[in-house]
C-alpha positions, -999 to 999 in steps of 0.1 A, spaced: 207 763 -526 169 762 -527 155 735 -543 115 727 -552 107 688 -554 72 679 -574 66 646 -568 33 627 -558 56 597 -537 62 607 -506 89 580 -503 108 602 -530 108 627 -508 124 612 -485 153 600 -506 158 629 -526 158 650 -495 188 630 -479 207 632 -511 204 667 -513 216 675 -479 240 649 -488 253 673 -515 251 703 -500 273 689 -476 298 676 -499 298 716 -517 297 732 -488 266 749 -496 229 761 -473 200 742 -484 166 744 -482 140 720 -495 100 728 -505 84 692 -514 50 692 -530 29 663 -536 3 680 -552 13 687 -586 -12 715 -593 5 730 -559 38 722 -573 30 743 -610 15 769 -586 46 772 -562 70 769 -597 55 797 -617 42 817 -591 79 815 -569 103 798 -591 128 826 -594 132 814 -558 147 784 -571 181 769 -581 169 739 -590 132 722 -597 126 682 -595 100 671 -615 88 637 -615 65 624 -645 38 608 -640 14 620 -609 -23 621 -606 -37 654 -621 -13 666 -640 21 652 -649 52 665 -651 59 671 -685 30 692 -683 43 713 -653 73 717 -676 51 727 -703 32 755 -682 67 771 -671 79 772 -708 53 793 -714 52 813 -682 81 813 -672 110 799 -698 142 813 -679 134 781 -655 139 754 -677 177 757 -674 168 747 -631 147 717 -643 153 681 -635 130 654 -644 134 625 -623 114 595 -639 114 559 -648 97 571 -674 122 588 -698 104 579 -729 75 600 -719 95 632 -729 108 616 -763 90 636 -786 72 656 -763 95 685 -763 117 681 -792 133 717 -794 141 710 -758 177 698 -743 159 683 -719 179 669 -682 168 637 -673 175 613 -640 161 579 -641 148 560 -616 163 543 -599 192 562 -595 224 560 -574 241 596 -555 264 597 -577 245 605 -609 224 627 -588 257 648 -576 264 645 -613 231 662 -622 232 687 -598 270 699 -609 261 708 -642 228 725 -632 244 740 -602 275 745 -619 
C-alpha cells in the first residue's frame, strides 16, 4: 500500500504515519509512506506520480495552496485519483459547496483509529 500524505503539520505526520503502519499491520499488507509539507510539492508529487498511489491524504487548509485546491488540480489532471482521496480536516465545511457533483471522503479532525481503519477499508477495499 503506498500512501501520499499532504499536510503542512508535521505533528500529523507523525500520527497518521503510526496509524497507517498500524493498519497495515492489522491487513497484513507492505506500506510505504511519502509525507509532504509543502502543498505545491504535494500537487506536484500527486499529479505528476499519483498512479503510484493507493491512497492520497489531503489536509485543508495549508499555507499556499489548500487542499481543496490540490483536489481541484487532480480533477482536472488527473480524475481517476479522486476515488484514492481522503481529506483529513477540522474543517469539513470548507468542501460544502465547493465540489457539489463530488462524493467527496471526509476524516475529521480529531479523529480516533478506528474511523481511520474505517476510511481506509472502503478506499482500500
Amino acid at each position: 500500500m503506498n500512501v501520499l500524505l499532504i499536510d503542512d503539520e508535521e505533528t500529523m505526520h507523525e500520527i497518521m504515519s503510526a496509524f497507517l503502519h498500524r493498519y497495515a499491520q492489522q491487513t497484513g499488507r507492505e506500506i510505504d509512506i511519502t509525507c509532504v509539507a509543502d502543498p505545491v510539492k504535494g500537487l506536484f508529487e500527486a499529479t505528476a506520480n499519483g498512479d503510484d498511489y493507493d491512497l492520497i491524504l489531503l489536509d485543508i487548509r495549508m499555507p499556499k495552496l489548500t487542499g481543496d485546491e490540490i483536489y481541484n488540480s487532480i480533477a482536472h489532471i488527473k480524475p481517476e485519483l479522486l476515488d484514492r482521496v481522503l481529506f483529513v480536516t477540522g474543517y469539513r465545511q470548507d468542501l460544502h459547496g465547493r465540489f457539489p457533483d463530488h462524493s467527496l471522503r471526509i476524516l475529521d479532525k480529531p479523529f480516533r483509529y478506528a474511523l481511520l481503519a474505517e476510511a481506509l477499508d472502503e478506499i482500500l477495499h
